[in-house]
C-alpha positions as a Python dict, from the first residue, in 0.01 Angstrom:
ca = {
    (1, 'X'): (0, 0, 0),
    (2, 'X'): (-152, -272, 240),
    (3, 'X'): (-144, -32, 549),
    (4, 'X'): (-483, 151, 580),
    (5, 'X'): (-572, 458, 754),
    (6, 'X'): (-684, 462, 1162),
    (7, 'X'): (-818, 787, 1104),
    (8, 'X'): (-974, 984, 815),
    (9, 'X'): (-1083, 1309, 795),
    (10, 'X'): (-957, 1659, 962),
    (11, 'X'): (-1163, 1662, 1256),
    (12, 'X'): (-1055, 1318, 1392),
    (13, 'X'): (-678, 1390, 1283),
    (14, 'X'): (-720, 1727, 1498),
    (15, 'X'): (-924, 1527, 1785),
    (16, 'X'): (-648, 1263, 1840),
    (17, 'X'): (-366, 1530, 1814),
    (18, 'X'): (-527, 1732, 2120),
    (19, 'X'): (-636, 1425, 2295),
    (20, 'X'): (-266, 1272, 2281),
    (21, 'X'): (-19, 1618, 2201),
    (22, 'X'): (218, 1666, 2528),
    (23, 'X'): (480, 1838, 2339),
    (24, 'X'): (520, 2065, 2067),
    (25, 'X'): (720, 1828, 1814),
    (26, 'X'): (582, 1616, 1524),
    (27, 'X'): (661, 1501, 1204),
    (28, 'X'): (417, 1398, 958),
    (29, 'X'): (548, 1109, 697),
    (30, 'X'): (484, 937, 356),
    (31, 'X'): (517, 566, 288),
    (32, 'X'): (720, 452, 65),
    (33, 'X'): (669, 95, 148),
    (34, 'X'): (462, -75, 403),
    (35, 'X'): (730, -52, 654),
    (36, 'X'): (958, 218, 497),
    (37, 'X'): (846, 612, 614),
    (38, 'X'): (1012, 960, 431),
    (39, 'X'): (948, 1276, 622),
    (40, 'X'): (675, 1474, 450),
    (41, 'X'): (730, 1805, 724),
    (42, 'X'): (804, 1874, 1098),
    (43, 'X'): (808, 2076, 1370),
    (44, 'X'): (1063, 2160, 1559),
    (45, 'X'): (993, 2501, 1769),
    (46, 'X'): (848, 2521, 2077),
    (47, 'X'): (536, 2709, 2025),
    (48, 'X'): (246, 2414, 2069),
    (49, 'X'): (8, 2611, 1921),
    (50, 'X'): (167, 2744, 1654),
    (51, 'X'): (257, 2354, 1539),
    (52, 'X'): (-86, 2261, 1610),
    (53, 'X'): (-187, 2579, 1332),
    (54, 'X'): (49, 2426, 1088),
    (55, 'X'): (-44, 2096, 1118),
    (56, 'X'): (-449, 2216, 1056),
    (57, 'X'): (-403, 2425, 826),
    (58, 'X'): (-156, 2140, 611),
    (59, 'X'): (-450, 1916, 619),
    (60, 'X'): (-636, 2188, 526),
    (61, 'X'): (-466, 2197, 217),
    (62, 'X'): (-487, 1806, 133),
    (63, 'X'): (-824, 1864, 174),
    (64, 'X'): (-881, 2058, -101),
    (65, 'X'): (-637, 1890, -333),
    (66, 'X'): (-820, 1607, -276),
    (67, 'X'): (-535, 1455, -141),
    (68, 'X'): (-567, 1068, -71),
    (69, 'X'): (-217, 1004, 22),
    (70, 'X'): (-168, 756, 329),
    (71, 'X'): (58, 977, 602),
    (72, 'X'): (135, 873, 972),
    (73, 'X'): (203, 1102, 1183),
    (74, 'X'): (433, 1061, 1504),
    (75, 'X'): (471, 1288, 1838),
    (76, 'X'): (784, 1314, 1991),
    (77, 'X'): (928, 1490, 2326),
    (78, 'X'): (1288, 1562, 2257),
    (79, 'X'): (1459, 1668, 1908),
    (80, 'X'): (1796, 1518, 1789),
    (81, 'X'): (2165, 1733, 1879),
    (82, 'X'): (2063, 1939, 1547),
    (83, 'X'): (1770, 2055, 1711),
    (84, 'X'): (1529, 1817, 1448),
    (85, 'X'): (1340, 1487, 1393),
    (86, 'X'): (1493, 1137, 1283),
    (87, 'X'): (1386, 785, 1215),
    (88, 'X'): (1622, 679, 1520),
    (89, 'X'): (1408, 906, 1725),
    (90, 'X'): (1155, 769, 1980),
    (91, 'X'): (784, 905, 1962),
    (92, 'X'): (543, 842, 2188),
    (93, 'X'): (232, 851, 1999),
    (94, 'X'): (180, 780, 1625),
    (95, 'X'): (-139, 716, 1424),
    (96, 'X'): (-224, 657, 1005),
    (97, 'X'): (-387, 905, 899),
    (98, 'X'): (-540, 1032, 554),
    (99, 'X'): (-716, 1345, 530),
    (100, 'X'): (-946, 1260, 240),
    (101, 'X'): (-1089, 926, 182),
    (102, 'X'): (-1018, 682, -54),
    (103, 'X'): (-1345, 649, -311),
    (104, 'X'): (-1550, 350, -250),
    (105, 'X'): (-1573, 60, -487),
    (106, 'X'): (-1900, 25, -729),
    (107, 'X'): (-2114, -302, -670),
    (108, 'X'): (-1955, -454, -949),
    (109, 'X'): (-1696, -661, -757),
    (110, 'X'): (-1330, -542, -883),
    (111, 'X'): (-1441, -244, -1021),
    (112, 'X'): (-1325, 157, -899),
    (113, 'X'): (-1504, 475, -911),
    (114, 'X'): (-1223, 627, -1178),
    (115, 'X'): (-1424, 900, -1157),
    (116, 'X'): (-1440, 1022, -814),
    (117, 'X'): (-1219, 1323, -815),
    (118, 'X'): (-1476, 1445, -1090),
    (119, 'X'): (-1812, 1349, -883),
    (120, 'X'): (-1653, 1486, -544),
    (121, 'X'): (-1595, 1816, -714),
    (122, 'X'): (-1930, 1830, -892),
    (123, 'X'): (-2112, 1750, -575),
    (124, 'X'): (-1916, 2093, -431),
    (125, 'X'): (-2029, 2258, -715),
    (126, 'X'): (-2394, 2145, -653),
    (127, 'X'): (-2371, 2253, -265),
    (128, 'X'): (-2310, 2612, -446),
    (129, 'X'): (-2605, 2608, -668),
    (130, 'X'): (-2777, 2518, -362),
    (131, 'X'): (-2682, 2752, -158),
    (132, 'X'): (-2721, 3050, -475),
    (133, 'X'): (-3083, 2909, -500),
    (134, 'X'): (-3190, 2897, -150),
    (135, 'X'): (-3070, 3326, -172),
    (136, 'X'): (-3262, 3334, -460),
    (137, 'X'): (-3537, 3244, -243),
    (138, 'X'): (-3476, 3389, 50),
    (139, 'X'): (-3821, 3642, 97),
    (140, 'X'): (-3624, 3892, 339),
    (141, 'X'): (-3410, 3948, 27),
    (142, 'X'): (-3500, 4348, -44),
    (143, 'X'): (-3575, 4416, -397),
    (144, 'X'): (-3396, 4709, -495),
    (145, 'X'): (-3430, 4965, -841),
    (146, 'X'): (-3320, 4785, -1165),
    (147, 'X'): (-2974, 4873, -1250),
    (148, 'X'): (-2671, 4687, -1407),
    (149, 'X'): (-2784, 4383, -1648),
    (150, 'X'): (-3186, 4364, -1525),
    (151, 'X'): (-3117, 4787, -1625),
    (152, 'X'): (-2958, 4695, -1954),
    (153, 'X'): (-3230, 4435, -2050),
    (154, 'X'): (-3493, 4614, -1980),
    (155, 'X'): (-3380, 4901, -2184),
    (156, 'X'): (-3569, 4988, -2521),
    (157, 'X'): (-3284, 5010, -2741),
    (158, 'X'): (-3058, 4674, -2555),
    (159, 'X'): (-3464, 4462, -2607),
    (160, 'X'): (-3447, 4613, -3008),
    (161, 'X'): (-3084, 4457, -3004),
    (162, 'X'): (-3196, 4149, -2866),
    (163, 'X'): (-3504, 4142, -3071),
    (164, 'X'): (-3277, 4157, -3386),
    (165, 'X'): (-3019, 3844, -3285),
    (166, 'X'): (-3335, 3658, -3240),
    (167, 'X'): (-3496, 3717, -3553),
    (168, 'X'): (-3155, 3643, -3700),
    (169, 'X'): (-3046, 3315, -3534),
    (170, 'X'): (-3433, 3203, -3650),
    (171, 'X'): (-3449, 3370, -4002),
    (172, 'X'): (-3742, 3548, -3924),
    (173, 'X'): (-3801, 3794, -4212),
    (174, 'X'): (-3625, 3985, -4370),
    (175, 'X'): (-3720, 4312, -4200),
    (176, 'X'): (-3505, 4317, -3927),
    (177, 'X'): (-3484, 4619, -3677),
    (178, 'X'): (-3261, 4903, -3810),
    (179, 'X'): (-2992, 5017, -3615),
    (180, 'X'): (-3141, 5325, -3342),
    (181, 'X'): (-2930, 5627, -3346),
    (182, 'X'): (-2661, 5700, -3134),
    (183, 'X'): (-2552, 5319, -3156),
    (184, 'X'): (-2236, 5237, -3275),
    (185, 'X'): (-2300, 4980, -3579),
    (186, 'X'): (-1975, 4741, -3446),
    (187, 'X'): (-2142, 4729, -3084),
    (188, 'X'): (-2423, 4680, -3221),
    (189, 'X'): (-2275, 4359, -3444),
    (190, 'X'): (-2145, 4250, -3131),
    (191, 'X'): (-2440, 4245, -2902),
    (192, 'X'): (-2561, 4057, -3182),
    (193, 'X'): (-2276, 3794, -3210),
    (194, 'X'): (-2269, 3742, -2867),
    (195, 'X'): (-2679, 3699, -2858),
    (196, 'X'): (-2636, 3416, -3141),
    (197, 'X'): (-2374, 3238, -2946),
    (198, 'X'): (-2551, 3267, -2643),
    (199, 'X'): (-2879, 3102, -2774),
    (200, 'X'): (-2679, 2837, -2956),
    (201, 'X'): (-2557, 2735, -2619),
    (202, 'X'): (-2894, 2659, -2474),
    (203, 'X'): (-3012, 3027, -2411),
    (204, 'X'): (-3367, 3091, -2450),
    (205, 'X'): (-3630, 3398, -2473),
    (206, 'X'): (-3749, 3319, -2146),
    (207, 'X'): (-3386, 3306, -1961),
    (208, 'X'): (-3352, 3599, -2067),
    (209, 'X'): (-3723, 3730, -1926),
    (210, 'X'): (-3653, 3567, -1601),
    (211, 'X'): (-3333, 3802, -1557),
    (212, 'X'): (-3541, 4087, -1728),
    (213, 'X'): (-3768, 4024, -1412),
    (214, 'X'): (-3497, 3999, -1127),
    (215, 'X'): (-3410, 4230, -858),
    (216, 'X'): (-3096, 4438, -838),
    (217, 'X'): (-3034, 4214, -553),
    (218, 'X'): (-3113, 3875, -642),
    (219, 'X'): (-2894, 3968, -1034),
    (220, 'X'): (-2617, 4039, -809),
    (221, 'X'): (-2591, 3687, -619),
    (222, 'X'): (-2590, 3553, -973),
    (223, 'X'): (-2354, 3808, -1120),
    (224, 'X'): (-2097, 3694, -832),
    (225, 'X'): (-2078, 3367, -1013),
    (226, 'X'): (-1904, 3538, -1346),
}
């Protein structure tokens, strides 16, 4: 496709829409060849705002697909005898439009970001950790009785349990803690499973501290996350 977009991005699509709308009708289209348009949706009724909703929120939606498509979208003042849009109709107003951009090419002349889908959504993913992190921080965040996991960690007989994996993931000894009464032996093989697996994925001692440490309220901004 040769034919490049006037206007990227939902704010400008919404800006030119209210800056040109004088009726309620539109239809937004696909090419399917520089010249050659398919109706992607209209709208036919004669609510403005209620076509100006759809038409947001649709772009909304392409938005978070990640939607790179090339549309144009056309106004119109009159529908067709069956009350809808067609290519034989007259708009008034019509514009390219794309709602996410197309990636940009890497210095090396020729060559594509194949990648971008993958880097746009691991840069959202890093605005969340940011955003997790500067809670974290936050000083007016009110520290609040351990309960839940900081609770469970920081009780005796969960710390023996942990203890235990440990010593078993390292082959420390052969001494290893014995099981405390009034825990069931298969929950107790299963804290311990779950500890190994844990620490074979890059858990450490002091992970596991630093929650030990947290504040019912700063766990639960984490906990969110699961």
């Amino acid at each position: 496709m040769s034919a490049k977009a006037q206007i990227v991005g939902i704010d400008g699509i919404m800006d030119w829409y209210d800056q040109h709308c004088t009726s309620p009708y539109y239809a937004v289209y696909t090419y399917l060849a520089p010249t050659k348009l398919e109706k992607h949706f209209q709208y036919t009724k004669p609510d403005q705002d209620e076509g100006r909703m759809l038409l947001e929120n649709t772009l909304q939606a392409m938005y978070m697909q990640n939607d790179e498509t090339l549309y144009c979208i056309k106004l119109y003042d009159t529908l067709n005898k069956k009350g809808s849009i067609d290519s034989n109709l007259d708009n008034y107003a019509s514009v390219r439009i794309r709602a996410v951009d197309l990636p940009h090419a890497l210095p090396i002349a020729g060559v594509e970001r194949s990648n971008y889908k993958l880097e746009n959504a691991l840069a959202r993913m890093m605005e969340t950790q940011n955003l997790i992190l500067s809670r974290l921080s936050d000083e007016n965040i009110e520290e609040e009785p351990q309960t839940g996991l900081a609770g469970i960690l920081n009780n005796p007989q969960m710390q023996t349990l942990l203890m235990a994996g440990v010593s078993k993931l390292l082959g420390i000894g052969g001494n290893q803690p014995a099981g405390m009464a009034g825990v069931d032996e298969t929950y107790e093989n299963e804290a311990i499973v779950i500890l190994n697996n844990l620490m074979q994925k890059g858990v450490t001692i002091d992970h596991l501290k630093k929650l030990d440490e947290m504040g019912h309220a700063k766990l639960q901004s984490l906990l969110l996350m699961l």
